[in-house]
Every structure is written in structure tokens, then in C-alpha cells.
C-alpha positions as CSV (number, residue, x, y, z in Angstrom):
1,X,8.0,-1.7,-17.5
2,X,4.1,-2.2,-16.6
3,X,1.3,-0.8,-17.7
4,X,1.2,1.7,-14.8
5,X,5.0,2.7,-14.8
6,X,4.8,3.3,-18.6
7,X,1.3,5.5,-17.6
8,X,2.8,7.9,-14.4
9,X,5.8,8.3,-16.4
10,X,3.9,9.6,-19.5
11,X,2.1,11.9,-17.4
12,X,5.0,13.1,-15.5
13,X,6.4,14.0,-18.9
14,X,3.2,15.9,-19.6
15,X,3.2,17.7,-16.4
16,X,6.8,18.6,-17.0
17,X,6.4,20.0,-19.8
18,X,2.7,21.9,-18.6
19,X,4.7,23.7,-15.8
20,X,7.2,24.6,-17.8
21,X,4.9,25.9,-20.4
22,X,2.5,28.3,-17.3
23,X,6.3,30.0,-16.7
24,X,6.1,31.4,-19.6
25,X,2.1,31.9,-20.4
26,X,0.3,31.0,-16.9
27,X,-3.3,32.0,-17.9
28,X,-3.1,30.2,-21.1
29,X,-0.9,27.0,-20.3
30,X,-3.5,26.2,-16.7
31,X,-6.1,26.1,-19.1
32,X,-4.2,23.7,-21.5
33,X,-3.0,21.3,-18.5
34,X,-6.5,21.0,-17.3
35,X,-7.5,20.2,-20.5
36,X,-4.8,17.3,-20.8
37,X,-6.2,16.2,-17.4
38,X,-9.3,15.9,-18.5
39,X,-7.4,13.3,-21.4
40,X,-5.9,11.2,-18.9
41,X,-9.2,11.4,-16.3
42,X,-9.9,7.3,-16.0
43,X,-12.8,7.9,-13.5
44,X,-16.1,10.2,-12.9
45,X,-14.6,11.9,-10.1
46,X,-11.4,13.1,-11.9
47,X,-13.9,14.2,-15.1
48,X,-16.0,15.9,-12.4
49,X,-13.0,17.9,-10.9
50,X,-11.7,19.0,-14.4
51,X,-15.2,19.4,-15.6
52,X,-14.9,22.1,-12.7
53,X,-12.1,24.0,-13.0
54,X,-12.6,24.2,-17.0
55,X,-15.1,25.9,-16.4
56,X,-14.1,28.1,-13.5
57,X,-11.3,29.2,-15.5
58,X,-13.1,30.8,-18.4
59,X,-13.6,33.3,-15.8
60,X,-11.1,35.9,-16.5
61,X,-11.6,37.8,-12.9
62,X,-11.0,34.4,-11.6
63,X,-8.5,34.8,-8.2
64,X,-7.4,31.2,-9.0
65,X,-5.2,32.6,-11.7
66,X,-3.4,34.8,-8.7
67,X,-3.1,31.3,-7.0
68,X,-1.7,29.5,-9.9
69,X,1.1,32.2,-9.7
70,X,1.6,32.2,-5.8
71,X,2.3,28.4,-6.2
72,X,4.2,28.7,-9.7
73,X,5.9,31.3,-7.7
74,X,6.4,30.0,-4.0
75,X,7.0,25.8,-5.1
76,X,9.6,23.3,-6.4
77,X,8.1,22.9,-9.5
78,X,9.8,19.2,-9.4
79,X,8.0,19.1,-5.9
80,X,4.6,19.9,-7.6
81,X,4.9,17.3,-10.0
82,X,5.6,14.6,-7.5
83,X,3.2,15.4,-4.8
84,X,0.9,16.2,-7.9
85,X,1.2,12.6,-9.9
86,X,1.4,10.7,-6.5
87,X,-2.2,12.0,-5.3
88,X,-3.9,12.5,-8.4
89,X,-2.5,9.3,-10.9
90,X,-1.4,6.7,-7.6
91,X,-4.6,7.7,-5.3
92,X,-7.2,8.7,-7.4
93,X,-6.7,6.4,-10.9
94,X,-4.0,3.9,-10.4
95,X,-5.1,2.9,-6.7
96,X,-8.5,3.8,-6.7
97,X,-8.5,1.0,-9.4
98,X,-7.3,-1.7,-7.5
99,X,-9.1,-0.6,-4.1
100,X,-12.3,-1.0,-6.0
101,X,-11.3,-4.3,-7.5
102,X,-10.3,-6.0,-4.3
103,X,-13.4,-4.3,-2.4
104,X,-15.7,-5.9,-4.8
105,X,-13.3,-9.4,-4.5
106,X,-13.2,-9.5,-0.6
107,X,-16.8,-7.9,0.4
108,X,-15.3,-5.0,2.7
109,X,-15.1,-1.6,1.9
110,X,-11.4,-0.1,1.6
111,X,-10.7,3.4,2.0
112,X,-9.1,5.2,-0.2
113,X,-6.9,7.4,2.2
114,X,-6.0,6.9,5.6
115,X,-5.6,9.4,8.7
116,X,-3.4,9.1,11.4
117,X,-2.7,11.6,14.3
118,X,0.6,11.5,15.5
119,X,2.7,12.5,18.5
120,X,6.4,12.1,18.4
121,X,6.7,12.5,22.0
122,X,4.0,10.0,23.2
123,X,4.4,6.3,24.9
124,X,1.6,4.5,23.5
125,X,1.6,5.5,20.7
126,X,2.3,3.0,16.9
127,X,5.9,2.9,16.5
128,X,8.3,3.7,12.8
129,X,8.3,0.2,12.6
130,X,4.3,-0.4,12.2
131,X,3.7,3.0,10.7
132,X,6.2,1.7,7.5
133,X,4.2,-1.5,7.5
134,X,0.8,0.2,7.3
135,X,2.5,2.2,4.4
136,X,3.6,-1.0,2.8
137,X,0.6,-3.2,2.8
138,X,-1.8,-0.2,2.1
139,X,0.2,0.4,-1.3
140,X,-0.3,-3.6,-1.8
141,X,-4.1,-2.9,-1.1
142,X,-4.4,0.6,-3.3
143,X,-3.7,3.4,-0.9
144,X,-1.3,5.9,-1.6
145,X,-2.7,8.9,-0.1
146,X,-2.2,9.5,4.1
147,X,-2.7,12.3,6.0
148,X,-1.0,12.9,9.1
149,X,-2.0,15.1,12.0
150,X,0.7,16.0,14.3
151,X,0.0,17.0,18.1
152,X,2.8,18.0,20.5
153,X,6.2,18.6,20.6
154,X,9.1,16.6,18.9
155,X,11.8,16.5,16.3
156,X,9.7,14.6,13.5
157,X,12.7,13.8,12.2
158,X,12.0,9.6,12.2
159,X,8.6,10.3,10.7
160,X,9.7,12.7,7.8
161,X,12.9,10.4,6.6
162,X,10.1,7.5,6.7
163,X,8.1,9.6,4.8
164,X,10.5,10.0,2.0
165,X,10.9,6.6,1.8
166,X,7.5,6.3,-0.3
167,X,8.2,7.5,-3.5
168,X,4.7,6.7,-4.8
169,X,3.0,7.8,-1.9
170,X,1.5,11.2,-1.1
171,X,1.5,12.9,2.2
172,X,-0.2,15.1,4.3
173,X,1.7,16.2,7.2
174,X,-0.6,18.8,9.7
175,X,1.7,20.3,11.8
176,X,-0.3,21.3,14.5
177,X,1.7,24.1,16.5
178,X,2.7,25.7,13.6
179,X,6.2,25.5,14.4
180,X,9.4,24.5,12.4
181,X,13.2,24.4,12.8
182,X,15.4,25.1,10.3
183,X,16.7,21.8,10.4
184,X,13.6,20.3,9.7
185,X,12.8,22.5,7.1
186,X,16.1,21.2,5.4
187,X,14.7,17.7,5.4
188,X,11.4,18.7,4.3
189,X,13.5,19.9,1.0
190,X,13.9,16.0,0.3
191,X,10.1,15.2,1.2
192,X,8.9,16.3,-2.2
193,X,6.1,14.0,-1.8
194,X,4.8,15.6,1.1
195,X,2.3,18.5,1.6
196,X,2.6,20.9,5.4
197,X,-0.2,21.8,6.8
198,X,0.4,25.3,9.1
199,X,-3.0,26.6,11.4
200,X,-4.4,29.2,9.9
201,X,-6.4,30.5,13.2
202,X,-3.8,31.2,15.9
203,X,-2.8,35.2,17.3
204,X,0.5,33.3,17.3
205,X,2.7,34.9,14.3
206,X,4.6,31.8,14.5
207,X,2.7,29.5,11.8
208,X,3.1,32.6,9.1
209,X,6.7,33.2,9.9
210,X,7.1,29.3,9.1
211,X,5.4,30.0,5.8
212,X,7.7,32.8,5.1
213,X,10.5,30.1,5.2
214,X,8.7,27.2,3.4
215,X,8.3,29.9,0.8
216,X,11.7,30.9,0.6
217,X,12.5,27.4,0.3
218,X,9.7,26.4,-2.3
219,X,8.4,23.8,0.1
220,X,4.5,22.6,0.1
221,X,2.7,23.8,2.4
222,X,-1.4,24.9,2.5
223,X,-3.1,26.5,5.6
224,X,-5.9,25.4,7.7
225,X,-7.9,26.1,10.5
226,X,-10.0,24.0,13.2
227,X,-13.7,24.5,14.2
228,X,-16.7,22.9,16.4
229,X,-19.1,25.7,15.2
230,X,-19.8,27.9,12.2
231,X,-16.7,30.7,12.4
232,X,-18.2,33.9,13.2
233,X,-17.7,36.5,10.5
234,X,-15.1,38.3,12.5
235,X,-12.8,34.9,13.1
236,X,-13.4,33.9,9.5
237,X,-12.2,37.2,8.2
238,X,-8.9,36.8,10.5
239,X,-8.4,33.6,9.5
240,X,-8.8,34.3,5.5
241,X,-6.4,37.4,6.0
242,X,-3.7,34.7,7.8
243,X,-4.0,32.4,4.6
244,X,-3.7,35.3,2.2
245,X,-0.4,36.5,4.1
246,X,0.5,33.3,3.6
247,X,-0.1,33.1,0.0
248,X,-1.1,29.5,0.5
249,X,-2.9,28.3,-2.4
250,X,-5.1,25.6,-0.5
251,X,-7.0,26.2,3.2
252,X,-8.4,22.9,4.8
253,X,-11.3,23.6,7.6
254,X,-10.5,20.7,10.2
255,X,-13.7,19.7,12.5
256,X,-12.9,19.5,16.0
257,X,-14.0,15.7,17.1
258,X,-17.3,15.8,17.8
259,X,-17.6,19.4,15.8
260,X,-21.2,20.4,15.5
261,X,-21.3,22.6,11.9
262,X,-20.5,20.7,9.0
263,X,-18.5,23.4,7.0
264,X,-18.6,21.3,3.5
265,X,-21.3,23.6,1.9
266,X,-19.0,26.4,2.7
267,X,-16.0,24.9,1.3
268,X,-17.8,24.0,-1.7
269,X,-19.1,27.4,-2.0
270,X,-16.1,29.2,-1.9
271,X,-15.0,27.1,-4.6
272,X,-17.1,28.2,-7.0
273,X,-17.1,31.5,-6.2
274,X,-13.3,32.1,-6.7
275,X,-13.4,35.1,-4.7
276,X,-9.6,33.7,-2.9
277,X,-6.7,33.2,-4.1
278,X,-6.4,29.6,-2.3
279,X,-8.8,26.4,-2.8
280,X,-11.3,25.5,0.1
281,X,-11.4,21.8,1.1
282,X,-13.5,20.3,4.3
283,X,-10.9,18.0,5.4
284,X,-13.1,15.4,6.7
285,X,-16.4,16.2,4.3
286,X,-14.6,16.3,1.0
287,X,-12.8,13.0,1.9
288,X,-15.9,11.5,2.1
289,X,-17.4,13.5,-0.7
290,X,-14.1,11.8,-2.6
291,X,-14.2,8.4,-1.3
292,X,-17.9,8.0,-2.4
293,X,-16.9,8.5,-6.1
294,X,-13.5,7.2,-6.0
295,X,-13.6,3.7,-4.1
296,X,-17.5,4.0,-3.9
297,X,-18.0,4.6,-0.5
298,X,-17.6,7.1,1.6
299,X,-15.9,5.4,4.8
300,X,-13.2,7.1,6.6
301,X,-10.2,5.5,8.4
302,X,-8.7,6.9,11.1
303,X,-6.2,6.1,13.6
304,X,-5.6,8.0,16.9
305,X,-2.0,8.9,18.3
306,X,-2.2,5.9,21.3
307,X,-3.6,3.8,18.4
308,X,-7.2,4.0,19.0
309,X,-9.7,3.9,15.8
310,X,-11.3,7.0,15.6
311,X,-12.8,6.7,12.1
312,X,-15.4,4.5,11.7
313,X,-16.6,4.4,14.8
314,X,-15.6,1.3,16.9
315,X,-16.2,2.1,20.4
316,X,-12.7,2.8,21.7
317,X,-11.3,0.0,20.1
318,X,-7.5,0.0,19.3
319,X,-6.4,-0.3,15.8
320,X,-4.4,-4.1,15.4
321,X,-1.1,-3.6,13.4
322,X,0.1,-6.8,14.4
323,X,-2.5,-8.7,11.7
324,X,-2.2,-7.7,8.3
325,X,-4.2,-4.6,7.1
326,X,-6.9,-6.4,4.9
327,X,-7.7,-8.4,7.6
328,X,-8.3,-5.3,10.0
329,X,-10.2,-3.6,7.9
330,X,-12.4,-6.6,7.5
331,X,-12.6,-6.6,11.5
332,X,-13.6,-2.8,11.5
333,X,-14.7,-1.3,8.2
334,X,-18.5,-1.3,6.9
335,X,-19.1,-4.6,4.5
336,X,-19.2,-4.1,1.0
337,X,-22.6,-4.9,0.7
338,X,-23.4,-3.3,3.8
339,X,-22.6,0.5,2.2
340,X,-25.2,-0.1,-0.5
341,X,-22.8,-2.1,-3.3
């Protein structure tokens, strides 16, 4: 077994034995887990997150213990572990590693997630076929974290057996309409590498009623909610009343493309200030905010629905999965040097 094997599966053991320990003591077993994370922390950006929460939990008041307990509560705790291990050990230690090796080996800056939207229904879009190989040779490269924004209508089915394919991997699957069959939600039982993402600002009653069933059925799922400008204090106090019906334990504000406010202060503040029962994460700002510690940059990749690069920008151009990834990325990502190495 390699070194990295032999690592995951000592800390899978650890987190095993962690959630089975906050069953039975929550308050006192979250503080001990973080503390082991801290142990196995490789990098300043996990030591910085820990650092955090350490010392957000000595705050008895703290809402985050009512979260620990909505998600010790609403998840398969074999679910957690696996979507857990996968984003924190693959994506953050383990392939952060080897992105910043090969980065520093090849002069191009590699990100350390990447973002696709994604319409089942659509004609131009990539196809299973080239999504599987972008999988494939960004595990070779370091990647194992994707997050994946659904649009439109469609069975999902093809992308969500793909998705379990990747047993390393850790997904983010935004399901924009909010909407899931049972069917679906029978698969998703077998994606326990993968997180849903419901909206969290709709009058619709649909995206809650599909958190009432991914909670009946222990899936993952968080909550989130799209913006161009600052939320007014009467949307934003709709919208945080949604996630806590949902008893969601993370909300993700999405920018519109081209969204004016930059919500990352916000996030960031609500973070420390515990007042929820849910963690706050910019989607697009705290990517960056992660990529800049974890690969040392803070470039984004992102790949439109009909293929087109969104992130960085590239003028329309459309992203080439018929050429293998490291040489895209050399075609359209910033040079190492050029981001300040």
C-alpha cells in the first residue's frame, strides 16, 4: 500500500471512530476531532481552518454546536466520512501536494478545483465521455474536488452514476431548480461522495420539500442562494429562514456572472460570528480565498454548459477536451511566474 493509501485510511479510522464518539458526547467529541485535525493538518490553510474553529468552539453559545447535531442528525454518517476525507485529505493535502509540485515543474498554475455548469438536456454541450476524462486526468494532475452547477431539466441520472464512479473524488452537485425525483434521490443514496446543493431564495416550496426527503434519507445536501447585489435585509432574512427550515448545515452565496457585490466579507463574517446554525461560504470568493493558500494561487477554472471557458477569462473561447488537460491549462491558465511565484 503507498504512502497516501496507508495515510486516508488512517484518518478514515480516526474519523470513524470521532463520529462515533460526538453520538454519544457531541459538544465534547467536535472539539476532540478538530483537535486531531489539527494533527494531521500538512499545510497552512488546513492549520488556519482548524486554528478557527478551535477557537470558535470554546464558545459555549456557539450555534455551530446546534449544526453539528442537525448534520449528526440529518447524514449518513458513512457519507460524511467519505465526502469529508475526499475534500479535506484528497483536495486539500494529498492533491494540493502534487498540484503544487507539478505547477512549480511545468510553469502554469493548476487549480485546485474545477467548475463546470451542466445541462442534461443541451446539444452542445461536453458529453459523459469527456466529462470522465477530465475526471481522470485531473486526479493524475491533483484535483479531486469539482463542483457542478446544473441548469435545466433532465434525469441526471448519466452524470450521478459517473459521479460515483470516483471514489476519491469529491463532488458538488448545484441543482439549480431545486427539484428531485424519488428515483433520483435513490441513486444519490450510492453518491456518498457527493454534496446537493438546493436554492435557498425561491417562493417555490419545492427546494425545502426536497430537503425534507434528503433528510429523511440522510443524504448531503447544503443550501444556497444567487446574487448580483448586496441582499436587501428583507430577502436576506427570507433566505436565512429557508436554510434554517432546512436545517442545512452549510449556505453558499453564488454571484450571478457579472455580479456587482462581492459577498465574501459577509460570508466571512457570519463565520465568526456563529449567530446560524449553518456555515457561510462565498462560492466563488472563498475558492479563491482557498486556492491562494492551497495551490498558491488563486485562479479559478471554469467550464460553461456548451463548453465555453468562463473562468479565467478567455474571451469566449471553448474549453479543448480533445488535448490532454495539462496541456489546456497551459493554453489558458495564468503562468506560474506570471501569478507572482
Amino acid at each position: 500500500m503507498n504512502t497516501y493509501l496507508m495515510k486516508k485510511a488512517m484518518i478514515e479510522t480516526a474519523v470513524t471512530r470521532g463520529i462515533h464518539e460526538m453520538e454519544e458526547d457531541p459538544e465534547r467529541s467536535v472539539r476532540r476531532l478538530i483537535d486531531l485535525g489539527r494533527q494531521f493538518s500538512k499545510n497552512r490553510f488546513q492549520d488556519q481552518i482548524f486554528s478557527v474553529m478551535q477557537k470558535s468552539l470554546t464558545n459555549e453559545n456557539s450555534a455551530y454546536y446546534d449544526m453539528v447535531h442537525n448534520l449528526m442528525k440529518n447524514s449518513d454518517h458513512a457519507a460524511m466520512k467519505e465526502f469529508g476525507v475526499n475534500f479535506g485529505y484528497m483536495g486539500w493535502t494529498y492533491g494540493a501536494a502534487r498540484i503544487r509540485e507539478t505547477e512549480k515543474k511545468e510553469g502554469v498554475c493548476i487549480p485546485w478545483c474545477i467548475m463546470l455548469r451542466y445541462d442534461p438536456a443541451g446539444r452542445n454541450g461536453y458529453s459523459m465521455e469527456q466529462l470522465a476524462h477530465l475526471f481522470e486526468q485531473g486526479q493524475d494532475l491533483g484535483i479531486y474536488v469539482y463542483f457542478i452547477r446544473e441548469r435545466g431539466t433532465g434525469d441526471s441520472y448519466e452524470l450521478l452514476e459517473l459521479l460515483e464512479r470516483y471514489k476519491d473524488c469529491a463532488f458538488v452537485w448545484v441543482k439549480e431548480d431545486g427539484r428531485l425525483t424519488a428515483a433520483q434521490i435513490q441513486v444519490l443514496r450510492a453518491c456518498r461522495n457527493t454534496l446537493v446543493m438546493l436554492p435557498a431564495d425561491t417562493e417555490n416550496t419545492e427546494p425545502l420539500l426536497t430537503a425534507a426527503l434528503l433528510r429523511e434519507q440522510k443524504i448531503l445536501f447544503a443550501m444556497y442562494a444567487s446574487y448580483d447585489l448586496d441582499p436587501d435585509e428583507e430577502r436576506r432574512r427570507k433566505i436565512v429562514e429557508n436554510v434554517l427550515t432546512s436545517e442545512s448545515s452549510l449556505f453558499f452565496l453564488v454571484a450571478q456572472d457579472g455580479a456587482k457585490a462581492n459577498l465574501r466579507q459577509l460570508a466571512y463574517d457570519s463565520r465568526l460570528r456563529q449567530n446560524y446554525p449553518f456555515v457561510e461560504v462565498d462560492y466563488y470568493g472563498d475558492a479563491e480565498a482557498i486556492g491562494k493558500i492551497v495551490a498558491e494561487h488563486q485562479s479559478l477554472l471554469e467550464i460553461d454548459s456548451d463548453g465555453t471557458i468562463l473562468r479565467p477569462a478567455c474571451g469566449g473561447t471553448g474549453f479543448d477536451f480533445g488535448i490532454p488537460l495539462m496541456e489546456e491549462l497551459r493554453n489558458i491558465m495564468p503562468a506560474w511566474k506570471a501569478a507572482g511565484r
